[in-house]
C-alpha positions as CSV (number, residue, x, y, z in Angstrom):
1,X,-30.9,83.7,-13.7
2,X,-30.5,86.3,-16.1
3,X,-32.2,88.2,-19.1
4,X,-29.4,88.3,-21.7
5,X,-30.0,90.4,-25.1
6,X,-27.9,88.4,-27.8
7,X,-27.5,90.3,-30.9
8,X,-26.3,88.2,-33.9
9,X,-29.0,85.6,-32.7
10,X,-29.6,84.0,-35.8
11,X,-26.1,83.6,-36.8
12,X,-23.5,81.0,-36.8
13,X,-22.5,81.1,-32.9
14,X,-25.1,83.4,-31.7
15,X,-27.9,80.8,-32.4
16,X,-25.6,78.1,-30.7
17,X,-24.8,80.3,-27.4
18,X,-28.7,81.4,-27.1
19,X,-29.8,77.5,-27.3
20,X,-27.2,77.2,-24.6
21,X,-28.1,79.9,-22.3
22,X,-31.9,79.1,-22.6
23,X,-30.7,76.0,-21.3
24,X,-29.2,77.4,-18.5
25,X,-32.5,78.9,-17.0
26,X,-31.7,82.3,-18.3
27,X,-34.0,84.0,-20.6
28,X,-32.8,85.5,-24.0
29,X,-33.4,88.3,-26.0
30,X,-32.1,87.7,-29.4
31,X,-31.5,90.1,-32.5
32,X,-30.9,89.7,-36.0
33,X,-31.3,91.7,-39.0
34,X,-31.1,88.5,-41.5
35,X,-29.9,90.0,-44.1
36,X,-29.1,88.3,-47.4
37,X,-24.7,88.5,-46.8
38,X,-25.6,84.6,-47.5
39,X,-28.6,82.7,-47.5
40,X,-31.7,84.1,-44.9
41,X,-33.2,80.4,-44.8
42,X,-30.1,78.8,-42.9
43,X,-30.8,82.3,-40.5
44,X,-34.2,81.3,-40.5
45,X,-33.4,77.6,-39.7
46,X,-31.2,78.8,-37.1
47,X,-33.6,80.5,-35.4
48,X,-36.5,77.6,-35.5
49,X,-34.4,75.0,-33.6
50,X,-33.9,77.5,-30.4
51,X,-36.0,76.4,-28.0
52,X,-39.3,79.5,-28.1
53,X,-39.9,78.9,-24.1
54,X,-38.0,82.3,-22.8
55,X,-36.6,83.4,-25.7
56,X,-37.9,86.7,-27.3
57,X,-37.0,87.5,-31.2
58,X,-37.2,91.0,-33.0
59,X,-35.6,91.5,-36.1
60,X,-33.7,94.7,-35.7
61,X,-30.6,96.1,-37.2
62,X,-27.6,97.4,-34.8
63,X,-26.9,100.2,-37.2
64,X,-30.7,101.7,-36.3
65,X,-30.6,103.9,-33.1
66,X,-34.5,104.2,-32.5
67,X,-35.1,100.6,-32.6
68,X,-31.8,99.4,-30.8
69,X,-33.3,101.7,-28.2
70,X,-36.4,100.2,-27.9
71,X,-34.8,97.0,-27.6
72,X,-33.5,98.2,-24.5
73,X,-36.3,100.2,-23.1
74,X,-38.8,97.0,-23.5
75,X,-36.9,94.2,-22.8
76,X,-34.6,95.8,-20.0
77,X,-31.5,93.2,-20.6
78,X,-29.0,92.6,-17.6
79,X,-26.3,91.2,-19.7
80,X,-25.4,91.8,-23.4
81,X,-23.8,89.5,-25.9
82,X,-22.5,91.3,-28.6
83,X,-22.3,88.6,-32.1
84,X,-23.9,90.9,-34.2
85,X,-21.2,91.7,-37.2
86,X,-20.9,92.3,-41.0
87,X,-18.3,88.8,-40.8
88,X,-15.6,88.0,-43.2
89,X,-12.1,89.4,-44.4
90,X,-12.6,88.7,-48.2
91,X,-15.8,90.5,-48.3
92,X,-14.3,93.7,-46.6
93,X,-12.6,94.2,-49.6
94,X,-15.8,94.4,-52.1
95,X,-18.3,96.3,-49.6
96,X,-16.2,98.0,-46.9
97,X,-19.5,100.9,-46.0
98,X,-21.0,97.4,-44.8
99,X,-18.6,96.8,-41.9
100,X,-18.5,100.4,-40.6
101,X,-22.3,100.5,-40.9
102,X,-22.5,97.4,-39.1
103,X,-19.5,96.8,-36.7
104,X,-18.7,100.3,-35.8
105,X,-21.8,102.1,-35.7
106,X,-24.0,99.3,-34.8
107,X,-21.6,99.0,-32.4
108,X,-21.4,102.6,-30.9
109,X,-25.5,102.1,-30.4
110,X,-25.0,98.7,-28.7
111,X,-22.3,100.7,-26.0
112,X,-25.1,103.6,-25.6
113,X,-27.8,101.1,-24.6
114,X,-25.7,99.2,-22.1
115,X,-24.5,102.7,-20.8
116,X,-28.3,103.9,-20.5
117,X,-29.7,101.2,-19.2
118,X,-27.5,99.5,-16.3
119,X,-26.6,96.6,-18.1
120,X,-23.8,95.1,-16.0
121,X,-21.2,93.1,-18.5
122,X,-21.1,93.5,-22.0
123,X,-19.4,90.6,-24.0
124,X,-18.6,91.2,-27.8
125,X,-16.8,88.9,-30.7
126,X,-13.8,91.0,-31.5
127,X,-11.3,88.8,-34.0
128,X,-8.4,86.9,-34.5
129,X,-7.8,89.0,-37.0
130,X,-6.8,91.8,-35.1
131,X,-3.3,90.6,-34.9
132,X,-2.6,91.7,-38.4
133,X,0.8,91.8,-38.9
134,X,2.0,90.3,-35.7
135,X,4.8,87.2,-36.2
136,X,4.9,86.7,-32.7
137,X,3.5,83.2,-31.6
138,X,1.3,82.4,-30.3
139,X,-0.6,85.5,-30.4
140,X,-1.2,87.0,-27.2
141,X,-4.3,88.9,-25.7
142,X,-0.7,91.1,-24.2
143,X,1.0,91.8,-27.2
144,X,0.3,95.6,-29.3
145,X,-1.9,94.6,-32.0
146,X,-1.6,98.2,-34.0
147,X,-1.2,96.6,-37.7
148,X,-4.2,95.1,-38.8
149,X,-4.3,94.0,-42.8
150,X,-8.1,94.3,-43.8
151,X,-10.8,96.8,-42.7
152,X,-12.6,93.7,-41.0
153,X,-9.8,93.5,-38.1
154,X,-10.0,97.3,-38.1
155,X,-13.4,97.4,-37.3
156,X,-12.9,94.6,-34.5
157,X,-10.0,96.4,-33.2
158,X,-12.5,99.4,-33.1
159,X,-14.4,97.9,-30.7
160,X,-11.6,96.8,-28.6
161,X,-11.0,100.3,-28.3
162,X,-14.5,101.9,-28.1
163,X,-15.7,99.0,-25.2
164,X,-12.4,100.7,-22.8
165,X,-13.5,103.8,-23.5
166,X,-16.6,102.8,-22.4
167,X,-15.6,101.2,-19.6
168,X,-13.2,104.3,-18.6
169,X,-15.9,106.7,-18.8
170,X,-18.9,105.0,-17.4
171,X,-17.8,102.1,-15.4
172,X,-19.4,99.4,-17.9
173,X,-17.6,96.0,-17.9
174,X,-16.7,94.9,-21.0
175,X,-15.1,91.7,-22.5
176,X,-13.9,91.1,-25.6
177,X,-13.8,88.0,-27.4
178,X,-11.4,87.2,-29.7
179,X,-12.6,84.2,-31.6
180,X,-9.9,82.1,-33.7
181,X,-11.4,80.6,-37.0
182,X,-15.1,79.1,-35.7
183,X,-16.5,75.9,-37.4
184,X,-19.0,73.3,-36.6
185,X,-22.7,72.3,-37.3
186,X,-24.6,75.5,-38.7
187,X,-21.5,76.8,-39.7
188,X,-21.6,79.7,-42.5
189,X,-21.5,79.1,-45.9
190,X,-18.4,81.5,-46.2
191,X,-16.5,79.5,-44.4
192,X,-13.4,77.1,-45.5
193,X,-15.2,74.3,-44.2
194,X,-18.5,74.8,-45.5
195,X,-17.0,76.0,-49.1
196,X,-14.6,72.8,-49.4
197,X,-17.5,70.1,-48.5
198,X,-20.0,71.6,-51.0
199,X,-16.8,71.9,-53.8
200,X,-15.8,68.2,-52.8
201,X,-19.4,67.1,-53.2
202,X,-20.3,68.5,-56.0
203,X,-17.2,67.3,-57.9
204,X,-15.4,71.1,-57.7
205,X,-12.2,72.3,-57.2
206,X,-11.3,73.8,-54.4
207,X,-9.6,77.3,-53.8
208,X,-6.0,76.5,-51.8
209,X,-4.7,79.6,-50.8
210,X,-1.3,80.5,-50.1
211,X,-0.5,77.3,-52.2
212,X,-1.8,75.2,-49.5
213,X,0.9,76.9,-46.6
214,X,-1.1,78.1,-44.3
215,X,-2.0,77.0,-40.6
216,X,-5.1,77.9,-38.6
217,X,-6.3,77.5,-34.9
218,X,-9.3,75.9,-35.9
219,X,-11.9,76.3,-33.1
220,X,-15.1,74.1,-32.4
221,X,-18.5,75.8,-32.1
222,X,-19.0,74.0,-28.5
223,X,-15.8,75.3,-27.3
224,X,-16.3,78.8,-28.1
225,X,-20.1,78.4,-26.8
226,X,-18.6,77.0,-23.1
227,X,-16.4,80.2,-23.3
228,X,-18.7,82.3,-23.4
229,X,-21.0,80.4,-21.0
230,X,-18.9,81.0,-18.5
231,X,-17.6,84.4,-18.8
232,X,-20.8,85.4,-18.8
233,X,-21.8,85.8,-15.2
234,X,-17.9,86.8,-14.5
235,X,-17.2,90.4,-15.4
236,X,-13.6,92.0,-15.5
237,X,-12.2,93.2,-12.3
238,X,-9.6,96.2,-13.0
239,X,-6.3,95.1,-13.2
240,X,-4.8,97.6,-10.0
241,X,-1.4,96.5,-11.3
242,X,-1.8,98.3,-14.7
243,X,1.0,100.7,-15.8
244,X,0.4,103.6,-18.0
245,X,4.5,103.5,-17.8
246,X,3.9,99.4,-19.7
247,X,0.4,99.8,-20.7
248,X,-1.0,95.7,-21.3
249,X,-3.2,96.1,-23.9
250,X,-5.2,93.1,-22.7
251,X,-5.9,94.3,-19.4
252,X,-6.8,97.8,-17.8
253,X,-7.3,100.0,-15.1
254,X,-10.7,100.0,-16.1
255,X,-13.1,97.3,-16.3
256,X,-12.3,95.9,-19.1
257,X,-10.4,92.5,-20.4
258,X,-10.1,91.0,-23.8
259,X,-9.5,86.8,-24.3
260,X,-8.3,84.7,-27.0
261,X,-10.8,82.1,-27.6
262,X,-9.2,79.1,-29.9
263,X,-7.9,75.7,-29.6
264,X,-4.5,76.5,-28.6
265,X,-3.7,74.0,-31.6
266,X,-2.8,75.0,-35.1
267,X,-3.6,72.7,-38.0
268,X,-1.8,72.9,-41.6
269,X,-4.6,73.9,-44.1
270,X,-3.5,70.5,-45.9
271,X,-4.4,68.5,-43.3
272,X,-7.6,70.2,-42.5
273,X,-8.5,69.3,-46.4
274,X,-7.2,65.7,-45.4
275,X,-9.9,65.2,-42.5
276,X,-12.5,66.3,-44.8
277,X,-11.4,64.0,-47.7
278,X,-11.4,60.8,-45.3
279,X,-14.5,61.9,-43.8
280,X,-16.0,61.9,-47.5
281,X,-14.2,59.5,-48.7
282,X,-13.4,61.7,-52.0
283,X,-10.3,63.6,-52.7
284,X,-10.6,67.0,-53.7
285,X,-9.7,68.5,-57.1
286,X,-6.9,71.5,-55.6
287,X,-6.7,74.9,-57.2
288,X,-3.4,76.4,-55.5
289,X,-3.5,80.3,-55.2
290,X,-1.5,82.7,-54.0
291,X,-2.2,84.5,-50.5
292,X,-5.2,86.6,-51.1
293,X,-5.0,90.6,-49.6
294,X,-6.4,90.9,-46.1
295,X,-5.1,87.0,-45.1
296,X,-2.5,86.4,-42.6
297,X,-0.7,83.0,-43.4
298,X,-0.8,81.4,-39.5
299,X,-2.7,82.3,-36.6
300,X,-2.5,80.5,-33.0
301,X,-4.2,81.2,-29.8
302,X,-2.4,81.4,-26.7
303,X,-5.3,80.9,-24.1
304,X,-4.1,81.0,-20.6
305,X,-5.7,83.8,-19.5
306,X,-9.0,82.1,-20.8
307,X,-8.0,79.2,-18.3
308,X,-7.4,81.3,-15.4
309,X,-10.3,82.9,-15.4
310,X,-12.8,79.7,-16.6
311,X,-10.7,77.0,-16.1
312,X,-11.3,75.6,-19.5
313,X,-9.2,75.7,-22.7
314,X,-11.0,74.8,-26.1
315,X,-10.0,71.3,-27.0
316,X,-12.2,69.6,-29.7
317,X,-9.9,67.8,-31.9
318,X,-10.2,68.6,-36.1
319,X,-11.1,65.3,-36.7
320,X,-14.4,65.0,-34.1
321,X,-15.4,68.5,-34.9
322,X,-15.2,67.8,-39.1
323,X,-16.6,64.7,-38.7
324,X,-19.6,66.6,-36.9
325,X,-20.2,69.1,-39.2
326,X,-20.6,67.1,-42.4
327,X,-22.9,64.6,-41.0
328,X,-25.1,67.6,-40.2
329,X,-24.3,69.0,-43.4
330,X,-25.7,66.0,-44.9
331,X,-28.3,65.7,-43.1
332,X,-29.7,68.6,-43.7
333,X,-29.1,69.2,-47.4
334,X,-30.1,65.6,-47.7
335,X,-33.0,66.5,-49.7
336,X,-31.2,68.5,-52.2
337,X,-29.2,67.1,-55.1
338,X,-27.0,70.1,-56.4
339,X,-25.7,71.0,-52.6
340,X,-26.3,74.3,-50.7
């Protein structure tokens, strides 16, 4: 077994994979700042349903070298889980100083522990996002990803490129994760899901972007949570048939890989708002919109390399995972009347 720092731990997915590896016999050491980017108490909430036998909490900011350094010094991780991030494309537009505080210098001190301190695979949350521009689908861990459209993917695509430098210089494995469009129980509150079941409950309208003409590779919360589970003990191998002449920008001579993790499976975003309508039995009141900045209109997830290496490819289906997330939705604001 294992002793695993997770950063991010009270977060959407990082409170879900530390429940899970606490599970597995390994014991965590999780990190969170808990700022207020939405509300602490779901954090908070987060954090009290994690099992407290072998899991160790500190509330410590990545951005702050001297105490990300005595994370490492005390706690003396083997394996880091990076899930630690300033999240969200819309919000990069109001508060950009937060995402290079957060995702690029928190970042840089999260490499310089693991380099310091013999940790032996780092895994991170890079983005979907980071295929920008790209029309090519499905998007592929192999194709140039050099046009991203907000300073969110930048970041993320930052840290694609900071981790292999990394792992050039120093030897440290490194694995990026490139996550397609999370949701599930404890979801965030930013989230399309979250934001359209409080609107359709409450008797709002909610925002349609793009007119309604857009398709996402909506990805369970358990699917992304066995990913990660079992990449975890399986760091990247150098790829001895990479070609500075045809570089793969997935792969590398150096220790380093990067995965798509989503459900191979895109949805329209008018039938994702049809799942949630049956599951409420309410039809929601539509405000059509135009493509906001920083949106790309489709994504989709070409995961084989994830099933090469794991043998396992995401494959909750929109219906089972909605369904699951508004019964915990109602169950736990069950005790309010104007929701979240």
């Amino acid at each position: 077994m294992e002793k695993i720092l997770v950063t991010g731990a009270a977060g959407f997915i990082g409170s879900h994979v530390s429940s899970r590896l606490l599970k597995e016999g390994h014991t965590v050491i999780g990190i969170d700042n808990l700022n207020d980017y939405y509300d602490p108490s779901l954090k908070e909430d987060r954090l009290n349903k994690i099992d407290k036998e072998n899991f160790y909490f500190e509330k410590v900011s990545l951005e702050d070298k001297a105490e990300m350094e005595n994370v490492f010094q005390e706690h003396k991780p083997s394996i880091v889980i990076n899930l630690a991030a300033q999240a969200g494309v819309r919000y990069s537009l109001e508060n950009p100083h937060a995402y290079i505080d957060a995702n690029v210098v928190g970042f840089i001190n999260v490499l310089e522990g693991c380099r310091h301190h013999d940790i032996k695979h780092l895994i991170y949350a890079s983005s979907s996002s980071v295929y920008g521009a790209n029309t090519k689908l499905p998007f592929s861990v192999h194709d140039n990803i050099d046009h991203p459209v907000s300073l969110y993917a930048a970041t993320k695509k930052s840290n694609e490129l900071m981790a292999h430098t990394y792992s050039h210089l120093y030897n440290l494995p490194t694995t990026g994760l490139r996550f397609f469009t999370v949701y599930g129980p404890w979801g965030r509150p930013d989230m399309a899901l979250f934001l359209f079941t409080k609107a359709i409950m409450n008797g709002e309208p909610i925002k349609v972007f793009n007119n309604g003409d857009m398709m996402r590779d909506f990805t369970y919360i358990d699917d992304i949570v066995e990913s990660i589970t079992r990449l975890t003990n399986q760091p990247p191998e150098p790829n001895e048939d990479w070609s500075g002449d045809a570089p793969d920008p997935g792969t590398s001579y150096a220790s380093y890989k990067v995965y798509n993790i989503g459900n191979n499976s895109p949805v329209k975003l008018m039938d994702f708002i049809y799942e949630i309508e049956q599951k409420l039995g309410t039809e929601a009141k539509k405000e059509f919109l135009p493509l906001q900045a920083g949106d790309v209109p489709q994504t989709y997830a070409d995961v084989e390399d994830l099933f090469n290496a794991v043998n396992f490819r995401p494959q909750t289906t929109i219906k089972e995972g909605i369904n699951n997330f508004i019964d915990w939705y109602l169950d736990y604001y069950k005790e309010n009347t104007i929701h979240g």
